[in-house]
Wavefront OBJ file of the C-alpha trace (Angstrom):
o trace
v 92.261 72.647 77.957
v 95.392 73.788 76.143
v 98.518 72.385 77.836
v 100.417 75.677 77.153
v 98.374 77.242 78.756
v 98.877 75.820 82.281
v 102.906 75.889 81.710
v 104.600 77.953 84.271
v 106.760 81.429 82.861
v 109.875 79.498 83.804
v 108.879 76.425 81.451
v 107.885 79.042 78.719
v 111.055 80.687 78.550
v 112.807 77.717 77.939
v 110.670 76.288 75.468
v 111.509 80.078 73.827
v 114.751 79.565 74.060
v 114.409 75.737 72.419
v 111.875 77.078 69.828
v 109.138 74.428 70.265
v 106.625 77.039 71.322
v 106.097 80.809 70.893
v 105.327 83.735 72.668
v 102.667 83.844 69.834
v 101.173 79.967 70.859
v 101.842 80.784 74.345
v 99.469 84.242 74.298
v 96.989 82.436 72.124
v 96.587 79.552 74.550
v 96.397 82.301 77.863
v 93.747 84.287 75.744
v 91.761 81.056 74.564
v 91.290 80.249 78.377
v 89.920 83.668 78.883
v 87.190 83.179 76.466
v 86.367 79.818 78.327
v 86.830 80.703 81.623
v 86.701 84.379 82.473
v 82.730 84.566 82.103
v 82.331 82.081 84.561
v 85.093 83.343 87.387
v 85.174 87.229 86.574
v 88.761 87.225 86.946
v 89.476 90.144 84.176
v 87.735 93.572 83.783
v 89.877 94.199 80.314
v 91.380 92.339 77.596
v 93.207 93.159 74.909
v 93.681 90.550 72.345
v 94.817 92.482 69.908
v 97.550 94.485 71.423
v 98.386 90.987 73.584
v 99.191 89.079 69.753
v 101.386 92.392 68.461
v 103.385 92.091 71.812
v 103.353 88.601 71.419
v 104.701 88.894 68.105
v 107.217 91.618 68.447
v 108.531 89.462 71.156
v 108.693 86.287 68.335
v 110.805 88.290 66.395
v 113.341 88.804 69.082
v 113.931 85.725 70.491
v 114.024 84.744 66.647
v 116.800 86.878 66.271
v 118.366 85.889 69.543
v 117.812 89.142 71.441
v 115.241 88.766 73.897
v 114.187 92.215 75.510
v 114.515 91.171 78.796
v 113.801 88.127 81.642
v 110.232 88.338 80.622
v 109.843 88.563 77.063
v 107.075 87.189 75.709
v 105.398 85.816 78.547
v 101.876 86.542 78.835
v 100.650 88.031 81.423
v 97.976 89.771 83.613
v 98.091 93.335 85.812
v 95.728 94.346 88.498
v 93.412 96.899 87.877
v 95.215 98.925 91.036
v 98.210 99.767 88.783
v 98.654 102.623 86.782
v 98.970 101.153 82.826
v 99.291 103.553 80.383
v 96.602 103.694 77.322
v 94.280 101.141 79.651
v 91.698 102.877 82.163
v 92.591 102.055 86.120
v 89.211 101.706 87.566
v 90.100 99.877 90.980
v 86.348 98.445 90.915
v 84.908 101.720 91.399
v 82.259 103.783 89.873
v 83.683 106.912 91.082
v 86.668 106.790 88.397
v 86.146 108.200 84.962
v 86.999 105.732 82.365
v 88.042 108.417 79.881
v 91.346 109.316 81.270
v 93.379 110.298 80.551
v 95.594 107.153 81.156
v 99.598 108.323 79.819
v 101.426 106.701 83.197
v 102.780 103.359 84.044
v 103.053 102.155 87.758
v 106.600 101.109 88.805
v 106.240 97.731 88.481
v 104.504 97.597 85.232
v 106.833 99.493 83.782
v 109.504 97.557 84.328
v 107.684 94.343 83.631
v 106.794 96.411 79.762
v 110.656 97.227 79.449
v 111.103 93.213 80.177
v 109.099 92.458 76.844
v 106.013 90.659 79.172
v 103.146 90.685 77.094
v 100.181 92.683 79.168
v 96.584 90.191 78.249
v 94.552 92.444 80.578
v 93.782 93.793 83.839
v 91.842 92.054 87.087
v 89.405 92.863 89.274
v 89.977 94.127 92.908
v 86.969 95.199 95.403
v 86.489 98.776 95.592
v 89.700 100.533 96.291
v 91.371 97.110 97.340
v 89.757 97.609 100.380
v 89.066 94.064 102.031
v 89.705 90.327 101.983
v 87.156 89.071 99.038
v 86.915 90.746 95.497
v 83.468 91.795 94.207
v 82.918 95.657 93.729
v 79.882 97.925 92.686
v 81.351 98.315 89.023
v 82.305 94.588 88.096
v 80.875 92.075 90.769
v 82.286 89.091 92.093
v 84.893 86.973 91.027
v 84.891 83.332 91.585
v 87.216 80.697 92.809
v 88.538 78.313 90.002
v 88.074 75.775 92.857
v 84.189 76.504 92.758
v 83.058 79.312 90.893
v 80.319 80.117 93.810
v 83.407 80.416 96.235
v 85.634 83.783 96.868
v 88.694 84.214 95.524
v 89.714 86.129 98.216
v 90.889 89.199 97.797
v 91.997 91.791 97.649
v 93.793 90.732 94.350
v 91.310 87.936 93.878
v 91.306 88.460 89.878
v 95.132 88.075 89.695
v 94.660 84.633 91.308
v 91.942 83.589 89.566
v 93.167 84.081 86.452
v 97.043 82.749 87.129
v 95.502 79.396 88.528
v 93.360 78.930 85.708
v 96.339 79.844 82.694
v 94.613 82.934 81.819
v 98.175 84.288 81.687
v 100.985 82.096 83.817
v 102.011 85.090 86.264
v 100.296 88.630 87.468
v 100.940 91.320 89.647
v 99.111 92.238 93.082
v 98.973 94.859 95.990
v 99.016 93.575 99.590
v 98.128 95.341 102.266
v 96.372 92.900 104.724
v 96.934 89.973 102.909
v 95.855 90.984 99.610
v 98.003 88.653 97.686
v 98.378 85.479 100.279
v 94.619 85.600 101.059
v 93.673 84.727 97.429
v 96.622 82.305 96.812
v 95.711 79.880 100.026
v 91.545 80.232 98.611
v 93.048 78.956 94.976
v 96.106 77.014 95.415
v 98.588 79.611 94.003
v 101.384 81.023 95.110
v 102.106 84.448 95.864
v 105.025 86.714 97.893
v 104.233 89.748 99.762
v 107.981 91.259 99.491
v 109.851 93.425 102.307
v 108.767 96.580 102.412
v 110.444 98.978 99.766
v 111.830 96.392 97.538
v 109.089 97.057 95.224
v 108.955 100.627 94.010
v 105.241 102.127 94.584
v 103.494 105.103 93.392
v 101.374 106.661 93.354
v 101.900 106.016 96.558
v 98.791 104.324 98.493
v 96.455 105.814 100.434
v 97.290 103.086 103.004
v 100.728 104.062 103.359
v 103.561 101.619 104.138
v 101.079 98.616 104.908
v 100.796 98.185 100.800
v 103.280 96.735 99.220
v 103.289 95.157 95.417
v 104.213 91.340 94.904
v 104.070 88.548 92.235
v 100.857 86.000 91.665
v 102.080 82.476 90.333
v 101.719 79.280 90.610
v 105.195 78.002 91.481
v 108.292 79.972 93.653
v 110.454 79.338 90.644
v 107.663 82.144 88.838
v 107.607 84.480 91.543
v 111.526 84.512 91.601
v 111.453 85.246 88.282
v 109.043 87.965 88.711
v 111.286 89.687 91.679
v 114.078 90.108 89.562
v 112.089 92.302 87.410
v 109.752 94.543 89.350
v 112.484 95.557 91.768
v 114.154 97.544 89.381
v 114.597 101.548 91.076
v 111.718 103.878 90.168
v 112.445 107.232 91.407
v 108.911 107.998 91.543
v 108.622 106.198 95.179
v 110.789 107.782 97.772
v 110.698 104.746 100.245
v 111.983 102.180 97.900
v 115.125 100.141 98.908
v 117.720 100.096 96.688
v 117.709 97.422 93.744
v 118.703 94.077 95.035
v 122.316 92.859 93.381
v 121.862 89.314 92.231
v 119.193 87.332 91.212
v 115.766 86.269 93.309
v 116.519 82.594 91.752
v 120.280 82.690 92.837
v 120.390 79.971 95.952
v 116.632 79.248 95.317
v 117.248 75.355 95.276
v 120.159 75.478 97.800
v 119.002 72.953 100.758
v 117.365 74.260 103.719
v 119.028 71.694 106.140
v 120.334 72.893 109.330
v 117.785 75.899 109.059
v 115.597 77.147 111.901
v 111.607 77.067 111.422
v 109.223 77.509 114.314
v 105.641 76.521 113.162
v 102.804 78.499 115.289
v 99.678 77.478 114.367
v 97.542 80.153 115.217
v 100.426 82.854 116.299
v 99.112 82.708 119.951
v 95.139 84.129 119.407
v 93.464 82.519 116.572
v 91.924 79.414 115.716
v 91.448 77.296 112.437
v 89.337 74.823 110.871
v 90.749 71.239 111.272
v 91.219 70.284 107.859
v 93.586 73.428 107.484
v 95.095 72.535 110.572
v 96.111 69.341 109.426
v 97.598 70.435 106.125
v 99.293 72.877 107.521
v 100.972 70.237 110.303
v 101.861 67.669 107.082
v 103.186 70.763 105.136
v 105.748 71.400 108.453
v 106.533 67.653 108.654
v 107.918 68.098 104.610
v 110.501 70.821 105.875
v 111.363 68.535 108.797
v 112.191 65.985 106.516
v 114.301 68.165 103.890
v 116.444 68.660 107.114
v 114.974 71.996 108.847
v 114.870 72.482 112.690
v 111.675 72.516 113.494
v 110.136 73.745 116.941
v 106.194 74.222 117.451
v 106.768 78.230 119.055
v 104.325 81.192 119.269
v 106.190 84.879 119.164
v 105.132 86.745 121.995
v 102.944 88.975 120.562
v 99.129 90.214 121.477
v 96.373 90.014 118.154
v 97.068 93.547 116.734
v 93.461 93.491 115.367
v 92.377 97.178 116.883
v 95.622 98.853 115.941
v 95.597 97.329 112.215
v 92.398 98.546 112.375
v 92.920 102.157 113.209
v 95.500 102.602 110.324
v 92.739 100.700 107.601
v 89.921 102.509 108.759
v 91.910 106.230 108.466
v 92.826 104.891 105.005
v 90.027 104.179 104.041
v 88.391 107.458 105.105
v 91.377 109.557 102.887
v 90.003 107.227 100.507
v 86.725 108.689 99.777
v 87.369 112.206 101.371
v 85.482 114.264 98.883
v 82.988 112.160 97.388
v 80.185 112.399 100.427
v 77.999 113.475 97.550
v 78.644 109.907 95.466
v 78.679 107.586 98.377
v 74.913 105.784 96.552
v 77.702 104.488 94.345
v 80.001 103.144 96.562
v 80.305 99.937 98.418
v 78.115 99.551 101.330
v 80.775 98.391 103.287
v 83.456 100.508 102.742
v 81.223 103.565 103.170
v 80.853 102.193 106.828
v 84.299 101.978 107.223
v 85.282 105.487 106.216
v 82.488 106.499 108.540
v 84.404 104.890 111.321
v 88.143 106.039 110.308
v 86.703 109.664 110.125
v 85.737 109.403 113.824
v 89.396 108.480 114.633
v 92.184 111.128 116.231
v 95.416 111.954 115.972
v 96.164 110.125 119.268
v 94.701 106.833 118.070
v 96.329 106.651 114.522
v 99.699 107.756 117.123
v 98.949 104.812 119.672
v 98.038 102.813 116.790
v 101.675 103.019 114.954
v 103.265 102.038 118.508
v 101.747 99.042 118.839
v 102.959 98.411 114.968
v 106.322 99.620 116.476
v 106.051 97.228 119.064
v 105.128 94.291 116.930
v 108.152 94.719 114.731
v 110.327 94.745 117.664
v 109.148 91.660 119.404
v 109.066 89.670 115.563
v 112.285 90.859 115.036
v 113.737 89.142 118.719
v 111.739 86.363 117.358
v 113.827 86.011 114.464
v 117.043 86.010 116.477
v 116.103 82.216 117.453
v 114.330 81.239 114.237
v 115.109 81.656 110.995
v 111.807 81.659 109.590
v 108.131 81.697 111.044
v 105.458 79.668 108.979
v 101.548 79.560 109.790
v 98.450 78.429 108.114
v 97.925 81.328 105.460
v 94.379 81.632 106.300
v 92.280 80.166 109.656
v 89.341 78.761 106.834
v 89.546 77.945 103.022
v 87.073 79.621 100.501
v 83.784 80.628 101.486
v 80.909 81.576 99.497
v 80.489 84.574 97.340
v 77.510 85.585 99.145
v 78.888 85.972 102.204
v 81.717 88.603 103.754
v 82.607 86.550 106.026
v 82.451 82.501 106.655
v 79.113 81.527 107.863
v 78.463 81.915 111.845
v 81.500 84.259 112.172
v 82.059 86.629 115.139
v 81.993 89.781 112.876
v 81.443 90.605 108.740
v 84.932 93.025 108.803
v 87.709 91.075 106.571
v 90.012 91.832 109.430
v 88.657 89.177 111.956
v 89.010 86.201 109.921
v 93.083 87.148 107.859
v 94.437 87.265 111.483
v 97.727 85.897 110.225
v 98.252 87.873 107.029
v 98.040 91.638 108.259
v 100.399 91.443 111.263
v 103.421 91.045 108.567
v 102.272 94.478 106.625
v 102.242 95.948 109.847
v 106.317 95.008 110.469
v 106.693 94.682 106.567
v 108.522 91.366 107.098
v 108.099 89.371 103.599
v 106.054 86.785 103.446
v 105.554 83.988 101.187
v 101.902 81.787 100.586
v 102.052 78.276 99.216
v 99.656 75.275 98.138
v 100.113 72.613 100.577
v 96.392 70.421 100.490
v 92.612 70.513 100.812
v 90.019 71.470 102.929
v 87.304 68.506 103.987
v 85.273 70.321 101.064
v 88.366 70.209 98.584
v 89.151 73.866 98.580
v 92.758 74.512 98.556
v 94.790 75.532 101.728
v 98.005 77.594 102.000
v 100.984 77.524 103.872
v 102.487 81.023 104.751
v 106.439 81.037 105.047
v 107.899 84.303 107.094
v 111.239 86.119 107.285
v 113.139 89.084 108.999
v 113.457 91.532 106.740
v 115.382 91.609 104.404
v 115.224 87.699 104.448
v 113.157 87.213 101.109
v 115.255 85.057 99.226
v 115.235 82.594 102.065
v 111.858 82.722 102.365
v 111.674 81.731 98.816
v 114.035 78.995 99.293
v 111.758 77.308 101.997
v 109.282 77.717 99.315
v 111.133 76.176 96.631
v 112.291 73.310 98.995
v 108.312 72.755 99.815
v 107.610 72.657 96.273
v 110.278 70.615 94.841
v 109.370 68.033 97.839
v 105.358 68.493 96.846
v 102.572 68.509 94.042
v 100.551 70.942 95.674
v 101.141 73.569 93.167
v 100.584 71.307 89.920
v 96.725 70.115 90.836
v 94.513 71.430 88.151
v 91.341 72.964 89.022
v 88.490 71.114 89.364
v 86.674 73.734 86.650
v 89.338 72.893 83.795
v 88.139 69.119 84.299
v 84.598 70.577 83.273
v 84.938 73.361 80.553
v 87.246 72.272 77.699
v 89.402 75.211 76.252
v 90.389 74.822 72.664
v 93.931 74.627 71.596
v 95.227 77.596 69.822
v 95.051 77.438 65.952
v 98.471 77.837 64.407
l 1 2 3 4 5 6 7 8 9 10 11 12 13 14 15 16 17 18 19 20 21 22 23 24 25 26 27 28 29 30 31 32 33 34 35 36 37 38 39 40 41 42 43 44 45 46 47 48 49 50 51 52 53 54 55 56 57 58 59 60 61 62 63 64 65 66 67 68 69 70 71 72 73 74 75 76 77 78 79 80 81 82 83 84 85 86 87 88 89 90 91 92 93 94 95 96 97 98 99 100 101 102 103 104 105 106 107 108 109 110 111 112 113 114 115 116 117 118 119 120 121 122 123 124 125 126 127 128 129 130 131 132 133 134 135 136 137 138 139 140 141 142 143 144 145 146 147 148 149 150 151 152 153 154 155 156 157 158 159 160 161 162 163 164 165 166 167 168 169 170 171 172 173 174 175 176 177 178 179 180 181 182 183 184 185 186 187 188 189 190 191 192 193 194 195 196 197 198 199 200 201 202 203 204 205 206 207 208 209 210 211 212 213 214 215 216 217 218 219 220 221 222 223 224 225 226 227 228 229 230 231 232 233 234 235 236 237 238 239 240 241 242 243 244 245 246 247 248 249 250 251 252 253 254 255 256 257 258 259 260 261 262 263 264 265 266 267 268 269 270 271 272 273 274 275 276 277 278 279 280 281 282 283 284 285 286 287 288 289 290 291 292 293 294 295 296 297 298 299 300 301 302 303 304 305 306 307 308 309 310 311 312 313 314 315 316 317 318 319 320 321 322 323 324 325 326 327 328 329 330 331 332 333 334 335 336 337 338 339 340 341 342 343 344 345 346 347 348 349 350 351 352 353 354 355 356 357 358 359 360 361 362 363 364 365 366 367 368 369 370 371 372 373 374 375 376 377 378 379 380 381 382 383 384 385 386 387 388 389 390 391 392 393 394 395 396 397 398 399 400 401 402 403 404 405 406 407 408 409 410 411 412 413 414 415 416 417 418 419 420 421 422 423 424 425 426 427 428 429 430 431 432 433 434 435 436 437 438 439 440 441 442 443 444 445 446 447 448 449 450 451 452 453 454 455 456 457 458 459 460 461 462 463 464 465 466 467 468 469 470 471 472 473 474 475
């Protein structure tokens, strides 16, 4: 495989700025591990080689010239197919969504990331709407876990991660409304950062309200950083965005996290996990103990919010495909069932349903009055297989029941970071999920960063790059 193409966006802007490779090399290598690797994962639904190489090339000439366009330029990279991105179709994995257009509009965060110089390879595949915790859909199938191609990538921005932990394109762009970026970066050994609430500019706005939120796909902290400092930018477009940060994302990112306070709950007080996750997890703790962190094993006092998260999905879901009763033979099977449920719901439920959110925020917020940060396993079980909704033998098939550590944090829109940190007994990767207040996210990225530059979790190469060779790109 092409080294350049596993280099992180961080190492690729400073081999830009040293001239010993190009955005050119650097979009030739992302694109020559999309021919090798895409047909067997199903990470992208479109690429565009030829407008990737002009970007690519426009961005030569600037940094030539000394004037890059912005933090990004020239990095290659990928967008989910949830975003709006103008003169490319924005299918969301559906077959209810007319390919012809017209397509004139750039989400938030793309736009921004375009006005950075980022060179767009392509967009990836969600499930249906981004509706659950694994990505396969009617229109596109399933996509595959560079781990093990017959594994899920999770989802529901499974493509993103497939495709960043396999160099098709060092960095993408996700949604996350359960878990939709964390899920898929503990099942591949990424990294990803569902940001507070409102730093990210959204629109149109979801159909799932203020659970969604947009965040960066990477494989290193130092990336996602990077990322922040660009799709924050204001968009006036999205009427509960927070103001733009002032300062940099990577501004204190490698300050030490000595003296800091981390409580570690396992399973937040209600779930349970496989062992081998367990035990990563536990090592990953013992690495912040010894970079200097207070550690205390502590559960917040909160009750699973399962039935409540629940309520305000299943209405979602139900706006979702309000209208299309006549079309549902072309919809996922599952999500049809779900609508079915979320139109049953009242007024009263989606009411008592956003006071137990209410609730939750309150009590995680006293929480974070003794501790610093929070950090859990990211998910109870690594990668399971494609065939399957749901890990063999479990209770129930709905996503919901087995991300019980993901959704809670859309619910009080605290940010919430997923890292590498080791194996399952089966050698699928296992993340660590790092938690702040709100507000908090550039300390949740320094925890993060401190994990990472005490760990090679987030270097291991997938086992699939060991077994399909990807050529380097001709000069």
């Amino acid at each position: 495989m092409s080294q350049t193409a596993m280099i992180t966006a961080t190492e690729l802007l400073d081999a830009y700025r040293r001239r010993t490779i190009s955005p050119v090399e650097a979009t030739e290598a992302a694109l020559a591990a999309i021919t090798a690797y895409n047909p067997v994962v199903n990470a992208y639904v479109l690429v565009d080689p030829e407008g990737a190489l002009a970007a690519a090339a426009a961005a030569e000439r600037r940094w030539a010239a000394g004037r890059p366009l912005g933090p990004l330029d020239g990095v290659p990279m990928s967008i989910k197919d949830i975003f709006l991105t103008s003169r490319w179709p924005t299918l969301r994995g559906s077959r209810l969504i007319d390919e012809s257009g017209p397509w004139t509009e750039d989400a938030p965060a793309v736009a921004r990331l375009r006005e950075s110089g980022a060179v767009f390879l392509g967009k990836t595949s969600t499930p249906e709407f981004a509706w659950k915790g694994v990505t396969d859909s009617p229109r596109y199938g399933a996509t595959g876990n560079p781990w093990g191609p017959d594994r899920h990538a999770g989802g529901s921005s499974g493509g993103s991660a497939a495709a960043v932990g396999l160099g098709m394109g060092p960095v993408s762009i996700g949604t996350d409304g359960g878990g939709s970026v964390r899920i898929p970066a503990s099942f591949t050994g990424t990294t990803a950062l569902k940001p507070t609430y409102g730093l990210v500019p959204m629109y149109p706005p979801s159909p799932f309200g203020t659970l969604s939120h947009a965040g960066p796909m990477t494989r290193t902290v130092a990336d996602a950083a990077l990322l922040m400092d660009v799709i924050t930018g204001f968009d006036s477009r999205d009427w509960s965005a927070m103001p733009t940060p002032q300062g940099s994302f990577t501004r204190g990112l490698t300050d030490p996290i000595a003296g800091l306070r981390i409580a570690f709950s396992p399973t937040l007080g209600y779930g349970t996990n496989d062992t081998s996750v367990e035990d990563a997890v536990r090592a990953a703790v013992d690495v912040l103990a010894d970079a200097g962190a207070v550690v205390a094993e502590a559960d917040p006092k909160i009750i699973e919010p399962l039935e409540a998260f629940q309520v305000l999905w299943f209405a979602a879901v139900a706006k979702v495909l309000q209208g299309h009763d006549h079309q549902l033979d072309l919809v996922d099977p599952g999500l049809v069932a779900i609508a079915e449920q979320g139109r049953g719901l009242s007024a009263s439920q989606y009411l008592d349903a956003t006071a137990v959110r209410m609730e939750l925020g309150i009590e995680l917020g006293r929480f974070h009055s003794e501790y610093d940060i929070l950090v859990t396993p990211t998910m109870p079980i690594p990668a399971f297989s494609t065939d399957l909704q749901a890990p063999e033998g479990w209770r129930s098939s709905l996503w919901t029941t087995w991300t019980p550590y993901t959704y809670p944090f859309n619910m009080t829109q605290q940010p919430a970071l997923s890292v590498p940190c080791g194996f399952s007994a089966d050698g699928m990767p296992v993340g660590l999920q790092i938690v702040g207040p709100r507000h908090s996210d550039r300390t949740v990225l320094q925890v993060g960063q401190a994990f990472q530059d005490l760990t090679d979790w987030h270097t291991r190469v997938p086992n699939l790059v060991n077994r399909l060779a990807t050529p380097e790109p001709k000069g």
